[in-house]
C-alpha positions as CSV (number, residue, x, y, z in Angstrom):
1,X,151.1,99.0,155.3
2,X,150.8,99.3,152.0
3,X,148.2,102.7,150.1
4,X,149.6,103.1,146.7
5,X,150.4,100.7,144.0
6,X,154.1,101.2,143.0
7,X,154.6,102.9,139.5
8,X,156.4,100.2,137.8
9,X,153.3,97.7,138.8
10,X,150.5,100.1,137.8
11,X,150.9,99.4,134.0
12,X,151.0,95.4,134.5
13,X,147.7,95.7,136.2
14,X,146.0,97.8,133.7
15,X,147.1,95.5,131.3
16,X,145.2,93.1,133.1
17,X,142.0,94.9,133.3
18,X,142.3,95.9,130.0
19,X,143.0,92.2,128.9
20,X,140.0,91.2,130.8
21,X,137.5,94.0,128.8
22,X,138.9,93.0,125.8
23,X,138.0,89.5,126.4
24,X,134.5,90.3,128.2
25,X,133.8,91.9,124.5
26,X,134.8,89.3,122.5
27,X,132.8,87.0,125.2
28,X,135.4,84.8,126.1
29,X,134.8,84.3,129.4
30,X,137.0,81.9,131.1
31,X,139.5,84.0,129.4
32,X,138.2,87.3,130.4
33,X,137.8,85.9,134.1
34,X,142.0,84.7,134.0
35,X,142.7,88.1,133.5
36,X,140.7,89.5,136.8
37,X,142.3,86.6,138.6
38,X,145.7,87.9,137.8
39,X,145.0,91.3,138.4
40,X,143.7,90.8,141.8
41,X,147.3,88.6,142.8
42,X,148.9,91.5,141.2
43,X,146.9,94.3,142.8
44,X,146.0,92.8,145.9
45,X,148.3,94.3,148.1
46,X,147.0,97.8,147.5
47,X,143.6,98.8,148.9
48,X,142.1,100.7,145.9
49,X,143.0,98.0,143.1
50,X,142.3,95.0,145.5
51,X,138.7,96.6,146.3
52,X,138.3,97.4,142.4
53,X,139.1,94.0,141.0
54,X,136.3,92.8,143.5
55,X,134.1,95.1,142.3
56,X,134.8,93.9,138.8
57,X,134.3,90.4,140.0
58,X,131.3,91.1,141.6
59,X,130.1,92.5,138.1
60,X,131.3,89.7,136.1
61,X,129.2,87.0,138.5
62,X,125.8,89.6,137.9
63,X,126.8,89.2,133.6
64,X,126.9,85.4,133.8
65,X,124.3,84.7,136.7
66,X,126.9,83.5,139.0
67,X,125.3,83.5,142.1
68,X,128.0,81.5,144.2
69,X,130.3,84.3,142.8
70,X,128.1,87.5,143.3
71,X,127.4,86.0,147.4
72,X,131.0,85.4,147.7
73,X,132.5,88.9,146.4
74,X,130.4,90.9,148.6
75,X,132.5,90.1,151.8
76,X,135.5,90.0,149.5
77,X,134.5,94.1,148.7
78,X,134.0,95.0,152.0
79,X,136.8,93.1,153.5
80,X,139.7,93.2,151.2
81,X,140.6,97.0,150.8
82,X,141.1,97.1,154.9
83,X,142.9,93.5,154.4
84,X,145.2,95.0,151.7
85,X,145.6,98.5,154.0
86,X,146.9,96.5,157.1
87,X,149.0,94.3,155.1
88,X,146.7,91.0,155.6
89,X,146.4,89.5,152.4
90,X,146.6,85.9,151.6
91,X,149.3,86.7,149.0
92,X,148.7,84.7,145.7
93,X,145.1,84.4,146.4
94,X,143.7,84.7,142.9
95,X,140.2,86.5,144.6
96,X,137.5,84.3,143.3
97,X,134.4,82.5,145.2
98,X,135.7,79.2,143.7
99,X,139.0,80.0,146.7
100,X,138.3,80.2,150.0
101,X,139.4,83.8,151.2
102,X,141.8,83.5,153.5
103,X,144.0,80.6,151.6
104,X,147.1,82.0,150.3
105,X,148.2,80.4,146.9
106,X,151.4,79.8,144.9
107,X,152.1,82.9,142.4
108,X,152.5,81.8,139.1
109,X,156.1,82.3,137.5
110,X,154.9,84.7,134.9
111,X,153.6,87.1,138.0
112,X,156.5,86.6,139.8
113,X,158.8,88.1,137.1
114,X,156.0,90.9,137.1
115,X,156.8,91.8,140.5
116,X,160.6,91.2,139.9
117,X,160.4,94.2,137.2
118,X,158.5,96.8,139.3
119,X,161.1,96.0,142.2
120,X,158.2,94.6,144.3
121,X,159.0,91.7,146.7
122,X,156.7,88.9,147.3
C-alpha cells in the first residue's frame, strides 16, 4: 500500500508537471501532453499524484476539446487514487483515454533509471 511519494521521486515528477506547463504555454501540445504521460507512470503509484495528473488530463482534454479524453479521465479520477492506495495499478500505464485503463505498459528506459535513483523498485 503505497500513501506518499518517496522524497527522491518527488522532484522527477514536478519536473514533469512543470515540463508539461512550460509546454502548455508555449502551446506545444503533443509535447506538453508527453510530459503528463510520464508523470502519471511516474506518480501513479501514489494516490495524491496519480489522482492529480488525472485531474490535469482531464483539464488538458476541456483546453483542446477532447471529448474522448475528457469522458475517459472522469473514471480514471475517481478510480485511480483508490487504485494507487491498494496497490492496483497497471504499472507503466501512461494514463491517457487513447490506453485502455487497466493495460499495464512497458516503462520506458529513461523512467526506469528515474525510479533506479529515488531507490524505488518497479
Amino acid at each position: 500500500m503505497n500513501t506518499v511519494i518517496p522524497k527522491k521521486l518527488k522532484p522527477f515528477y514536478l519536473a514533469e508537471l512543470n515540463a508539461y506547463k512550460c509546454e502548455v504555454q508555449k502551446n506545444n501540445l503533443h509535447k506538453a501532453w508527453q510530459h503528463l504521460e510520464r508523470a502519471h507512470v511516474i506518480g501513479q503509484a501514489y494516490p495524491y499524484e496519480h489522482s492529480y495528473v488525472h485531474w490535469k488530463m482531464l483539464l488538458f482534454g476541456i483546453k483542446i476539446k477532447n471529448t474522448k479524453e475528457v469522458v475517459g479521465q472522469i473514471p480514471r479520477l475517481v478510480f485511480g487514487g483508490i487504485k494507487s492506495f491498494v496497490g492496483t495499478i497497471p504499472v507503466g500505464n501512461t494514463g491517457g483515454a487513447n490506453v485502455p485503463p487497466l493495460r499495464p505498459l512497458p516503462i520506458s528506459e529513461e523512467i526506469q533509471n528515474i525510479f533506479k535513483l529515488a531507490g524505488v523498485k518497479k
